[in-house]
Residue, then its C-alpha position, 0 to 999 in steps of 0.5 A: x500500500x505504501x508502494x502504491x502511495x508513493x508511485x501515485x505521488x511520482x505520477x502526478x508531480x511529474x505532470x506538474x512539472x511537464x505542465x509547468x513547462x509547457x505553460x512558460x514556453x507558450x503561455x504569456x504571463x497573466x495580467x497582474x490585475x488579474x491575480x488580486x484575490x476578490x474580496x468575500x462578499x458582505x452579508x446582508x444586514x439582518x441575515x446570520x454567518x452563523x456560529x463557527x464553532x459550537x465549542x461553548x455548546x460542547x462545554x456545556x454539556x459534556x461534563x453531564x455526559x458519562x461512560x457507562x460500563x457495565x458487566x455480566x457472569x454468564x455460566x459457560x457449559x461445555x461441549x454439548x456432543x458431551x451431553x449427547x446420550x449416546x456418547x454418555x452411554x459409552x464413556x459417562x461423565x468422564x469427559x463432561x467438564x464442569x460449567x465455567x463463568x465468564x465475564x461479559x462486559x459492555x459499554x455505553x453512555x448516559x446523561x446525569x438529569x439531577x445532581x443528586x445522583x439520577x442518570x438517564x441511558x438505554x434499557x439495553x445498555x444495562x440489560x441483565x447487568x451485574x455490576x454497571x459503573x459510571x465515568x465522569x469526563x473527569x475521569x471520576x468512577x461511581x458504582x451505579x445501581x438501576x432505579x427502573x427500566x421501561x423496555x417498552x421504549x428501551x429506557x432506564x434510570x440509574x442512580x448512583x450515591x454522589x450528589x453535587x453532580x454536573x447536570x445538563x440543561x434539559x432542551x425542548x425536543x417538541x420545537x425541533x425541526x429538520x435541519x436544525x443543527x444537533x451534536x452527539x455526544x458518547x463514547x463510541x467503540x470505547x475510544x473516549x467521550x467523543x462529539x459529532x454533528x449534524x441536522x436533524x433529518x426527520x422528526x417523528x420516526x415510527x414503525x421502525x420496529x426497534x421499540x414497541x413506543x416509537x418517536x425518534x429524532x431522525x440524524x445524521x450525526x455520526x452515531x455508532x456501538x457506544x454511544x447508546x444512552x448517550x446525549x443528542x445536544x441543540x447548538x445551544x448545549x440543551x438536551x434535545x435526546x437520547x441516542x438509542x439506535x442506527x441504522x447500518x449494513x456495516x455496524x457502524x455509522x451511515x448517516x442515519x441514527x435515532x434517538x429518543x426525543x427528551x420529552x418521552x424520556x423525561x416523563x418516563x423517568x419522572x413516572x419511574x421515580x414516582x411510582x417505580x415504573x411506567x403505566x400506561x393503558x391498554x385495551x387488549x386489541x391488535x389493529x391493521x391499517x386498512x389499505x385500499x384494497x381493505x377499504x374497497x372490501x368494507x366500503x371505507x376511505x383508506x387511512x379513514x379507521x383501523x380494523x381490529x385484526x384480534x381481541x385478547x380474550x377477557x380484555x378490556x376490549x373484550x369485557x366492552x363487547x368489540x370484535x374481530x372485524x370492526x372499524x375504529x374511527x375515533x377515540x374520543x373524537x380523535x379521529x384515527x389513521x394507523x393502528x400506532x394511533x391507537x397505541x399511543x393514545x390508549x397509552x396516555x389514558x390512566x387505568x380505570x377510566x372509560x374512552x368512547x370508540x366508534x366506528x363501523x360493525x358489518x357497515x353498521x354505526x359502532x358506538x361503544x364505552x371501553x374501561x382501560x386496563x393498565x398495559x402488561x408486558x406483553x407482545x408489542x403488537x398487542x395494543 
């Protein structure tokens, strides 16, 4: 490869100078007026250069960014062929070697939200996790301990002994819009706390299929294995969201990464940290979107309802009298256009009280009061 450097480097400085030569012997000097450099043009008054650095952004918010370090005793078996009843059969347990533990280790980021302990990161960063430490941009080392965790939307609280804590100012995610400016900040591939910047790309990104609750901040900020949990900053420094997940055919970062809005994720700690975990309602129905060709088959709108595709026996849907087959078009008077409508706003309604639905059952009006139940941890398809 070095070879291969050096003869690129040869080729072309010898061109150079055969054009050199061919220029003086047939070219005339320019002009000298024409060598003067042209000076920038003015902004316009009233019209931003816009910042040439975001290093105060940085400042800001990095000293409440962490590392997160995490590790696991897994039971390591020996070889199965000696588990087979064959071999046993013939040689018994002499070569059965006893089980082995082995340390799995992982790492990923956090976002230290109050100074007297309280970090906020990814479900999966944590997941099954014996023994989770934290690390400072300081280089400070705190043990941390798991306060909740929602998996519904792949979130976890962690708490740790130390107050006085670096905190990060918490931004407003709902004003985002594309191309606004936003910074990544992580420990990706373990290299060290590490910033990248880029423009949000979309807003409201759902049916991903990575979470059963989806709203993610769309970027192209470079996000890559170690910055989970991590913090996607404004260019004020201001948290704006959790960094959650890529997308990549190589494993590392293509330009399009997802992170959770801070809104969800503050009021799924504040719910963690008053009640221990997140509740949210559940009517115990499956829906499907219903696509021209449905629509056609019910005489409906596309897009105008969704169709219950299942009911849970002895839900709150079933206990309310709905069935397979019947059209929901509004909840509440919210009128509904895909069955992630349904979820998210059963979802924010409190276990115990009643919504009204209506729709259509075998082309008839369908109007029906459903008491909510409080969401199990089910299938993510079961709405």
């Amino acid at each position: 490869m070095k070879r291969a450097f050096t003869y690129i480097a040869t080729s072309a400085l010898a061109g150079m100078a055969a054009a050199y030569i061919a220029v003086s012997l047939f070219t005339a000097p320019p002009p000298t007026e024409l060598l003067t450099p042209t000076p920038a043009p003015a902004v316009p008054s009233g019209q931003s250069q816009g910042p040439v650095s975001y290093a105060s952004a940085v400042q800001l918010a990095t000293p409440a960014v962490v590392n997160i370090f995490t590790a696991k005793v897994t039971v390591q078996r020996g070889n199965p062929l000696f588990d087979d009843p064959f071999f046993r059969r013939f040689f018994g347990d002499r070569f059965q070697a006893p089980p082995r533990q082995r340390l799995q280790t992982s790492l990923g980021s956090g976002v230290i939200i109050s100074s007297n302990g309280y970090i906020l990161t990814n479900n999966h960063v944590i997941e099954d996790a014996d023994q989770i430490r934290v690390v400072l941009a300081n280089g400070r080392t705190l043990d941390a301990q798991v306060a909740g965790v929602d998996p519904d939307t792949d979130l976890a609280v962690l708490k740790t002994d130390a107050d006085d804590l670096p905190t990060i100012t918490v931004g407003d995610s709902q004003g985002l819009q594309v191309g606004d400016v936003v910074l990544a900040i992580g420990n990706p591939f373990g290299v060290g706390q590490t910033v990248t910047m880029g423009i949000v790309s979309a807003t409201g990104r759902n049916q991903l299929g990575i979470n059963t609750f989806e709203n993610f901040i769309q970027t192209d900020a470079a996000i890559n294995p170690g910055n989970s949990g991590g913090a996607l900053i404004n260019a004020h420094g201001q948290l704006v969201g959790i960094n959650t997940a890529i997308f990549s055919k190589s494993g590392g970062s293509q330009g399009i990464g997802f992170a959770i809005p801070v809104a969800l994720a503050k009021g799924v700690m504040d719910q963690i940290l008053k009640q221990g975990r997140v509740v949210r309602g559940w009517l115990g129905i499956a829906g499907q979107d219903i696509t021209p060709e449905l629509a056609e088959s019910f005489g409906l709108k596309a897009g105008s309802g969704v169709l219950i595709s299942g009911v849970l026996e002895d839900g709150p849907a079933d206990h309310a009298g709905l069935a397979p087959g019947d059209v929901i078009s509004t909840i509440n008077d919210q009128p509904l256009t895909s069955a992630h409508d349904i979820l998210n706003l059963i979802a924010a309604v409190p276990p115990g009280e009643k919504v009204w639905i209506k729709g259509w059952r075998n082309g008839e009006p369908l109007d029906i009061q459903v008491e909510v139940s409080e969401r199990p941890r089910i299938d993510p398809q079961q709405q």
